[in-house]
Backbone atoms as SQL, in Angstrom:
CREATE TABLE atoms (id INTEGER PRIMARY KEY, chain TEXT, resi INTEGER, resn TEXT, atom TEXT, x REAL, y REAL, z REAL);
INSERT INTO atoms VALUES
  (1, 'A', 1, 'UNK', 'N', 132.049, 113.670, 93.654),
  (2, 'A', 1, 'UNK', 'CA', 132.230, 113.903, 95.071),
  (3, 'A', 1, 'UNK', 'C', 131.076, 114.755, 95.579),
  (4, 'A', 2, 'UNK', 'N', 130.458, 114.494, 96.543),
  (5, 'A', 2, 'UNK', 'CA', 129.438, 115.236, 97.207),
  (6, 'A', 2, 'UNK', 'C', 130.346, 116.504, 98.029),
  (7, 'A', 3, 'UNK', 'N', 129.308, 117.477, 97.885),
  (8, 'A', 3, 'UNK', 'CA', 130.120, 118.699, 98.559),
  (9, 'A', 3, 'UNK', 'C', 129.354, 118.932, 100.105),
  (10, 'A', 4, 'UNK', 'N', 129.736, 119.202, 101.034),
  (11, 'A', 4, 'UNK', 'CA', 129.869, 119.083, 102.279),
  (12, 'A', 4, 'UNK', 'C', 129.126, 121.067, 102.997),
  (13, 'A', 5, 'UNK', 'N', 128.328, 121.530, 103.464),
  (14, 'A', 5, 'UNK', 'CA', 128.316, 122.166, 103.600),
  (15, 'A', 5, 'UNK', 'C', 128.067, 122.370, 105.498),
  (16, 'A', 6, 'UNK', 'N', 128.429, 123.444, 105.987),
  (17, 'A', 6, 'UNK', 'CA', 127.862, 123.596, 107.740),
  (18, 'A', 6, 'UNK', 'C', 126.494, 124.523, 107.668),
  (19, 'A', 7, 'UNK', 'N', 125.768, 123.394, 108.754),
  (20, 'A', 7, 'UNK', 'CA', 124.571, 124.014, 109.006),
  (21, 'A', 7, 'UNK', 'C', 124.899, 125.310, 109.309),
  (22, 'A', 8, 'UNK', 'N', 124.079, 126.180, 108.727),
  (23, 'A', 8, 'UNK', 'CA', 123.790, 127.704, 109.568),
  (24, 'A', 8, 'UNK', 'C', 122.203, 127.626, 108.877),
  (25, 'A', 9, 'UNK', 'N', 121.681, 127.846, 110.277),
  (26, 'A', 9, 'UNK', 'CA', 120.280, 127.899, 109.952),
  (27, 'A', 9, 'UNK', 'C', 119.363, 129.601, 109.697),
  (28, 'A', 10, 'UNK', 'N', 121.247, 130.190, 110.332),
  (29, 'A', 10, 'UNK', 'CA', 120.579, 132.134, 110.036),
  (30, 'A', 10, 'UNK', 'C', 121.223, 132.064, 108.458),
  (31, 'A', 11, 'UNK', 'N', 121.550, 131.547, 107.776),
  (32, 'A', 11, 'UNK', 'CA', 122.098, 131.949, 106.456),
  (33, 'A', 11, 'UNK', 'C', 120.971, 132.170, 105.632),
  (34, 'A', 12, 'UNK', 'N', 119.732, 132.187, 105.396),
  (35, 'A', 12, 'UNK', 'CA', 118.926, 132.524, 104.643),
  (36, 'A', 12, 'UNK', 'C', 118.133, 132.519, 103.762),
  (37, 'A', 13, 'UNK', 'N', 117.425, 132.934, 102.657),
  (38, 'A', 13, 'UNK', 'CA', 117.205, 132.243, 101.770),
  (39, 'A', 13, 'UNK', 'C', 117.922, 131.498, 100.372),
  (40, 'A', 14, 'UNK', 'N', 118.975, 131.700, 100.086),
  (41, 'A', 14, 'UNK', 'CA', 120.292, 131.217, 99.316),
  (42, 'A', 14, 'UNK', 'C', 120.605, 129.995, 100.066),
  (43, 'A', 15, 'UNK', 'N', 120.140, 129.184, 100.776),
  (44, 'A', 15, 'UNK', 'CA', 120.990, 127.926, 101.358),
  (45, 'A', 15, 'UNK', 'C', 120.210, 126.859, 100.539),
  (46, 'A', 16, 'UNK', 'N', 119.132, 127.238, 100.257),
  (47, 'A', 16, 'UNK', 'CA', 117.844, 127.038, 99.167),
  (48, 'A', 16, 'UNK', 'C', 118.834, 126.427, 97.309),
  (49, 'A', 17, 'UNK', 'N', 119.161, 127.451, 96.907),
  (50, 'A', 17, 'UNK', 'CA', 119.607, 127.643, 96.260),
  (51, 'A', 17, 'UNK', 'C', 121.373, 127.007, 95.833),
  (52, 'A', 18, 'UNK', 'N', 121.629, 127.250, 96.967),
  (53, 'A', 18, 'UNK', 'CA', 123.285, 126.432, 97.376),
  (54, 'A', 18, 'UNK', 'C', 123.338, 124.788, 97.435),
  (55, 'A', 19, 'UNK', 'N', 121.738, 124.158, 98.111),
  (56, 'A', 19, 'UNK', 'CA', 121.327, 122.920, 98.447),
  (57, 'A', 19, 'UNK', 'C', 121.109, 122.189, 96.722),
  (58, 'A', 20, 'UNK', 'N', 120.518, 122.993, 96.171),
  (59, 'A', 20, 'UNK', 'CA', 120.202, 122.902, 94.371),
  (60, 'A', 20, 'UNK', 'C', 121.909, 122.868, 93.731),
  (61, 'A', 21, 'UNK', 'N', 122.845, 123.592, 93.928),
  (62, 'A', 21, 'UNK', 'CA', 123.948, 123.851, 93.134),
  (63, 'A', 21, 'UNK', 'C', 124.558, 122.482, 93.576),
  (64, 'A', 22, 'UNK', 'N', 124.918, 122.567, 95.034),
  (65, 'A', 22, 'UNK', 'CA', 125.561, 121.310, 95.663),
  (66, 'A', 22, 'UNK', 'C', 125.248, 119.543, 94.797),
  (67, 'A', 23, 'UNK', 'N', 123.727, 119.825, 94.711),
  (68, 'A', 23, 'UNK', 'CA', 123.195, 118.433, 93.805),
  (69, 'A', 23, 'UNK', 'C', 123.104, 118.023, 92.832),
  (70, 'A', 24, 'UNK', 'N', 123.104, 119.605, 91.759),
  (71, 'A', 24, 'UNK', 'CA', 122.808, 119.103, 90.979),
  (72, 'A', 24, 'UNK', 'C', 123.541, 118.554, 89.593),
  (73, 'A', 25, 'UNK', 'N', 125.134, 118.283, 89.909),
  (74, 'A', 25, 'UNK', 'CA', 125.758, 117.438, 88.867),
  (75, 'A', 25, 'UNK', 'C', 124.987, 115.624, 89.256),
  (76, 'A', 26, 'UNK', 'N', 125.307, 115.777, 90.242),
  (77, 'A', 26, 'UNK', 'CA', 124.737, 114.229, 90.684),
  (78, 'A', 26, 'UNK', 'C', 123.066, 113.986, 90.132),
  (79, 'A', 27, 'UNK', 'N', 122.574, 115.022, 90.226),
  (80, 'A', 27, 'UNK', 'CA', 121.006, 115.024, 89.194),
  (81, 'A', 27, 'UNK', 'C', 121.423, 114.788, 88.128),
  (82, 'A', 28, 'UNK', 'N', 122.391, 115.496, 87.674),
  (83, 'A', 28, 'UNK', 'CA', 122.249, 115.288, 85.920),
  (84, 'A', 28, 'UNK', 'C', 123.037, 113.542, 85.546),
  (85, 'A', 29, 'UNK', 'N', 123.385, 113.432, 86.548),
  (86, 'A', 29, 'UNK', 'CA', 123.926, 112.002, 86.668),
  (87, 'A', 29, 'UNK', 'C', 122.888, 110.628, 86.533),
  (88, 'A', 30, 'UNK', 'N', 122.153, 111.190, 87.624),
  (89, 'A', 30, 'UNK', 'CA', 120.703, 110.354, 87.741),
  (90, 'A', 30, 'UNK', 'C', 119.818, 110.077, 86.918),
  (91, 'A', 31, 'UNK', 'N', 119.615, 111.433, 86.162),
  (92, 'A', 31, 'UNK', 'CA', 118.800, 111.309, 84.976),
  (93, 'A', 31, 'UNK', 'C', 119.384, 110.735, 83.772),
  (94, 'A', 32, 'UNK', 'N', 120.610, 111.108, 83.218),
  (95, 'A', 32, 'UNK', 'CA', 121.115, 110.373, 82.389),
  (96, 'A', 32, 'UNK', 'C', 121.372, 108.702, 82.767),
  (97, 'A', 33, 'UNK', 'N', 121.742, 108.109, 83.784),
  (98, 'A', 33, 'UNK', 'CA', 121.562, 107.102, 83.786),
  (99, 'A', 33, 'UNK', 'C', 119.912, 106.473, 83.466),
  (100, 'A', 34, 'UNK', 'N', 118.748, 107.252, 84.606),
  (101, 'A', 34, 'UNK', 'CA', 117.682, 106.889, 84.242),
  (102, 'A', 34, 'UNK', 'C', 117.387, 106.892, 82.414),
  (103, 'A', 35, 'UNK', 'N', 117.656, 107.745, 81.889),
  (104, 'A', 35, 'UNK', 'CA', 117.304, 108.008, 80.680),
  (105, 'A', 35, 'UNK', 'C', 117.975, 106.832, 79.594),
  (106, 'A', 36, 'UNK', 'N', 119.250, 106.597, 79.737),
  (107, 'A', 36, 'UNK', 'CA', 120.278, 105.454, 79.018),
  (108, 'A', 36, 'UNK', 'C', 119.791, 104.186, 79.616),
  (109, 'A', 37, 'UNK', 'N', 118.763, 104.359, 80.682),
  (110, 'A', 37, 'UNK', 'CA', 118.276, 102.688, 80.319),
  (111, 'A', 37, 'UNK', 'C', 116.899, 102.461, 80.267),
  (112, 'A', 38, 'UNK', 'N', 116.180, 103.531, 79.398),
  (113, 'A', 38, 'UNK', 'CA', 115.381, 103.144, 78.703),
  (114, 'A', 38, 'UNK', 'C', 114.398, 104.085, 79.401),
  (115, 'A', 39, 'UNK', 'N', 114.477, 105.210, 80.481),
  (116, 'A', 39, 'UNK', 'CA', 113.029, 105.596, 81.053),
  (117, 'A', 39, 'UNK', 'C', 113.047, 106.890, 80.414),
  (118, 'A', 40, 'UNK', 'N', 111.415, 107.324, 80.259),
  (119, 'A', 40, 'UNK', 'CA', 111.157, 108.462, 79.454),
  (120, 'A', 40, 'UNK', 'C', 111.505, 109.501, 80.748),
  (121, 'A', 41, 'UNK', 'N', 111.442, 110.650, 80.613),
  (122, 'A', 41, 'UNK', 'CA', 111.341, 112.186, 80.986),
  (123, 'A', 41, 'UNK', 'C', 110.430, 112.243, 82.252),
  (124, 'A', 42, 'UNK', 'N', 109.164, 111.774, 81.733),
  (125, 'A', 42, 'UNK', 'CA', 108.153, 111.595, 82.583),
  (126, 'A', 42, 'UNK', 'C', 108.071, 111.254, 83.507),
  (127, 'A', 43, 'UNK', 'N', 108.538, 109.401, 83.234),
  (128, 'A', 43, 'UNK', 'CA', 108.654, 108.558, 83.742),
  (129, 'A', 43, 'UNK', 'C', 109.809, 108.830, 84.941),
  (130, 'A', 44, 'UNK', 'N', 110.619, 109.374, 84.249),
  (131, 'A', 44, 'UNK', 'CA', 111.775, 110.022, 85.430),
  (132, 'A', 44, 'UNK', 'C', 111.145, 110.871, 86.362),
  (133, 'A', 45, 'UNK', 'N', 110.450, 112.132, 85.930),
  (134, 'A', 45, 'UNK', 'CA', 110.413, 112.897, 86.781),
  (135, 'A', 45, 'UNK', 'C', 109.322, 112.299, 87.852),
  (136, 'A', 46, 'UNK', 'N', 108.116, 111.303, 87.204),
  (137, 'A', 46, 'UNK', 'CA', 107.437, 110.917, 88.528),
  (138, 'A', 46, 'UNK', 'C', 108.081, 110.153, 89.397),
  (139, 'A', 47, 'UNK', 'N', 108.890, 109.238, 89.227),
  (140, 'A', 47, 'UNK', 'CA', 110.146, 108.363, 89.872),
  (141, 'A', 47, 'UNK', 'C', 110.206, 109.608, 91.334),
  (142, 'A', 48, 'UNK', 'N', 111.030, 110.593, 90.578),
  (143, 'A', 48, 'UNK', 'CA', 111.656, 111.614, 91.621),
  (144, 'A', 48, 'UNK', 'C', 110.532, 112.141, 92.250),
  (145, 'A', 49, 'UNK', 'N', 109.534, 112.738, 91.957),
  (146, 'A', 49, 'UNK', 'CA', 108.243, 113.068, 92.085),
  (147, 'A', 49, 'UNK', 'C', 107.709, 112.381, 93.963),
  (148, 'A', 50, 'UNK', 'N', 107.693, 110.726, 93.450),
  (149, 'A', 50, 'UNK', 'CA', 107.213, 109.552, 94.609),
  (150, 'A', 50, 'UNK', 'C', 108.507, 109.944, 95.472),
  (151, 'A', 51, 'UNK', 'N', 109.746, 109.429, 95.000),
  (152, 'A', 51, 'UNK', 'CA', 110.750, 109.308, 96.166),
  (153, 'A', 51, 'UNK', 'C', 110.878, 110.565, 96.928),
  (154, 'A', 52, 'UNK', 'N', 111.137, 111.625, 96.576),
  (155, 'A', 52, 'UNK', 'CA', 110.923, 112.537, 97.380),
  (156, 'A', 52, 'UNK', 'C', 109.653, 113.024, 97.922),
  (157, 'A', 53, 'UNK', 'N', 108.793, 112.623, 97.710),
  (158, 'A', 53, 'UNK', 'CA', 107.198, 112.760, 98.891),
  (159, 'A', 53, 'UNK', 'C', 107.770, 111.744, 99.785),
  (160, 'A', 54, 'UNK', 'N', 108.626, 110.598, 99.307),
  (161, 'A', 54, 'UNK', 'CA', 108.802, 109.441, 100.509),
  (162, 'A', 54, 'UNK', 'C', 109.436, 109.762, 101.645),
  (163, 'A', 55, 'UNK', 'N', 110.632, 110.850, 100.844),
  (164, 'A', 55, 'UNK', 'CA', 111.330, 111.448, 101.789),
  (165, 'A', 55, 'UNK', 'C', 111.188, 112.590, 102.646),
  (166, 'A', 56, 'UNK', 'N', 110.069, 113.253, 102.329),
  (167, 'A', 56, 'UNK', 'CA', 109.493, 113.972, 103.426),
  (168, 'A', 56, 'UNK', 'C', 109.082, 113.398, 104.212),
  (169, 'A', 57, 'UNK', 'N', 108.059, 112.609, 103.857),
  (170, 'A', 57, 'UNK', 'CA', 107.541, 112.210, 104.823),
  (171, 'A', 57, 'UNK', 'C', 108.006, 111.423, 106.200),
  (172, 'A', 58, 'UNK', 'N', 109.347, 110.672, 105.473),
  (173, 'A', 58, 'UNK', 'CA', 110.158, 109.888, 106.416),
  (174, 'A', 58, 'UNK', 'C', 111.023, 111.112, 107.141),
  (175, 'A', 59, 'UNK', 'N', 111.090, 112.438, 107.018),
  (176, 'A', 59, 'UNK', 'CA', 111.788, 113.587, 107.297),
  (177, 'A', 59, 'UNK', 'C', 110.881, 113.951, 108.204),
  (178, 'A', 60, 'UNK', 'N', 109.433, 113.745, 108.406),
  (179, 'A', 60, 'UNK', 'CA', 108.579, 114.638, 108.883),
  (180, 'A', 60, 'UNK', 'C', 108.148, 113.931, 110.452),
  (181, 'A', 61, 'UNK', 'N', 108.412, 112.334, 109.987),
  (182, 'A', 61, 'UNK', 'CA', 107.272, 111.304, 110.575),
  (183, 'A', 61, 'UNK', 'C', 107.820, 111.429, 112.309),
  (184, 'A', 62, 'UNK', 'N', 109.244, 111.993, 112.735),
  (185, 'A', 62, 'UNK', 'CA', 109.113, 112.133, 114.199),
  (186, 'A', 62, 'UNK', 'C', 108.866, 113.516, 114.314),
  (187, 'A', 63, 'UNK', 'N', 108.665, 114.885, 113.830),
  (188, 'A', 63, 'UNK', 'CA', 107.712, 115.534, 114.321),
  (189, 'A', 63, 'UNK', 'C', 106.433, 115.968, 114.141),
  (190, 'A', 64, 'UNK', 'N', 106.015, 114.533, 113.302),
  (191, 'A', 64, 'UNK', 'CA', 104.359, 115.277, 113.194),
  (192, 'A', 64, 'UNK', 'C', 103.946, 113.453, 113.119),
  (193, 'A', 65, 'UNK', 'N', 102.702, 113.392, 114.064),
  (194, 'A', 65, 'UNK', 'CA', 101.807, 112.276, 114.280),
  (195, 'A', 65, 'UNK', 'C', 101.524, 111.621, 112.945),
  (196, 'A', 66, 'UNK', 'N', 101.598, 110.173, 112.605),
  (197, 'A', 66, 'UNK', 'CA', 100.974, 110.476, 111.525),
  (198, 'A', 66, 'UNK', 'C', 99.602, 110.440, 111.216),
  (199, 'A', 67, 'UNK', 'N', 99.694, 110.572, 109.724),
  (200, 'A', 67, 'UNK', 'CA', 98.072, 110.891, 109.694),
  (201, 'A', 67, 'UNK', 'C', 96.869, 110.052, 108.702),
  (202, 'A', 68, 'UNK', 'N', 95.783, 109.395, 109.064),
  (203, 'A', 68, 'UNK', 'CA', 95.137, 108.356, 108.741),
  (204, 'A', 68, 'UNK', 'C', 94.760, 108.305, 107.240),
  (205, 'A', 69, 'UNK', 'N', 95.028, 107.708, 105.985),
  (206, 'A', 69, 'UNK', 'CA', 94.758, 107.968, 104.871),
  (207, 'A', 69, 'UNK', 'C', 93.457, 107.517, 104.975),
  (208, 'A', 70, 'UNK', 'N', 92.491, 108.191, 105.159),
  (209, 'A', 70, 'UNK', 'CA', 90.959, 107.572, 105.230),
  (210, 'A', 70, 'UNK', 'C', 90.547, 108.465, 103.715),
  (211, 'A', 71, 'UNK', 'N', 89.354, 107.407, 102.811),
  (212, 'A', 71, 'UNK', 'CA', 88.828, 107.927, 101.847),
  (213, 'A', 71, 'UNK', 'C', 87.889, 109.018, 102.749),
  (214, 'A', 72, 'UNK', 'N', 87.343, 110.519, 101.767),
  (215, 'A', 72, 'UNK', 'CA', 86.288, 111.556, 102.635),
  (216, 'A', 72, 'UNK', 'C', 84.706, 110.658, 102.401),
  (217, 'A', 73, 'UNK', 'N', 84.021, 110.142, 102.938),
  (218, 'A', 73, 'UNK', 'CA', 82.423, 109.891, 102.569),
  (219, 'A', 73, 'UNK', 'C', 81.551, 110.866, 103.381),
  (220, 'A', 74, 'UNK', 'N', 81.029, 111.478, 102.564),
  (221, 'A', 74, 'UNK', 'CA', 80.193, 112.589, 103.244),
  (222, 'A', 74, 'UNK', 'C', 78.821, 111.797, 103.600),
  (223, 'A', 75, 'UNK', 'N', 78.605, 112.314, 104.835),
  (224, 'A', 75, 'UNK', 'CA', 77.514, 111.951, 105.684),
  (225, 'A', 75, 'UNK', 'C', 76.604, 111.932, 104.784),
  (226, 'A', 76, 'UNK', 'N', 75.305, 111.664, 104.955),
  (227, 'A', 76, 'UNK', 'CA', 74.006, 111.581, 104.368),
  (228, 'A', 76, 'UNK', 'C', 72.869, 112.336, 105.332),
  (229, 'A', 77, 'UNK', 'N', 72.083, 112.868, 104.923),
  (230, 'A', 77, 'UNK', 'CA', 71.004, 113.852, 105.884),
  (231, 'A', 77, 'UNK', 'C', 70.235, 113.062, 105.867),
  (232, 'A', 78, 'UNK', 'N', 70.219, 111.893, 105.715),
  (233, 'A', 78, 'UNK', 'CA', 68.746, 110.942, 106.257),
  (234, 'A', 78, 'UNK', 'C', 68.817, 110.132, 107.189),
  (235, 'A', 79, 'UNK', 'N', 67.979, 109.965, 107.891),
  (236, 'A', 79, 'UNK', 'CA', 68.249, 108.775, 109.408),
  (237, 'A', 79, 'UNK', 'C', 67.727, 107.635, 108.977),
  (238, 'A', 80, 'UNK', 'N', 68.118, 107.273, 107.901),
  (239, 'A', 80, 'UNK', 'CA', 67.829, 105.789, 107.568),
  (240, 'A', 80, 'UNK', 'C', 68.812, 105.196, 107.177);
């Protein structure tokens, strides 16, 4: 069962911590399934690693513009 908590956004730094307790039987859930069908440690943790960058970002994407994955090529000082 997922546990249910009310926003309070003055509660502090422990909501941090409460957000971790709340999840993490269902983590140990995740991983053991990941693990019983065959994925290494690693392999798990980059899994979680990607999906949650996914999920920031999909957390982030209506208040911040997004932003252009351009490779950096540094200019050249010659006019040719």
């Amino acid at each position: 069962m997922v546990k249910t908590i009310e926003t309070n956004v003055d509660a502090g730094a422990g909501r941090d911590f409460e957000c971790q307790l709340a999840m993490s039987d269902q983590f140990r859930l995740l991983t053991e399934f990941a693990e019983h069908a065959g994925w290494s440690w690693d392999e798990i943790a980059m899994a979680l690693l990607e999906l949650t960058d996914d999920y920031v970002a999909a957390m982030r994407t209506p208040l911040e513009p997004p932003v252009a994955h351009t490779r950096f090529a540094p200019k050249s000082n010659t006019r040719h």
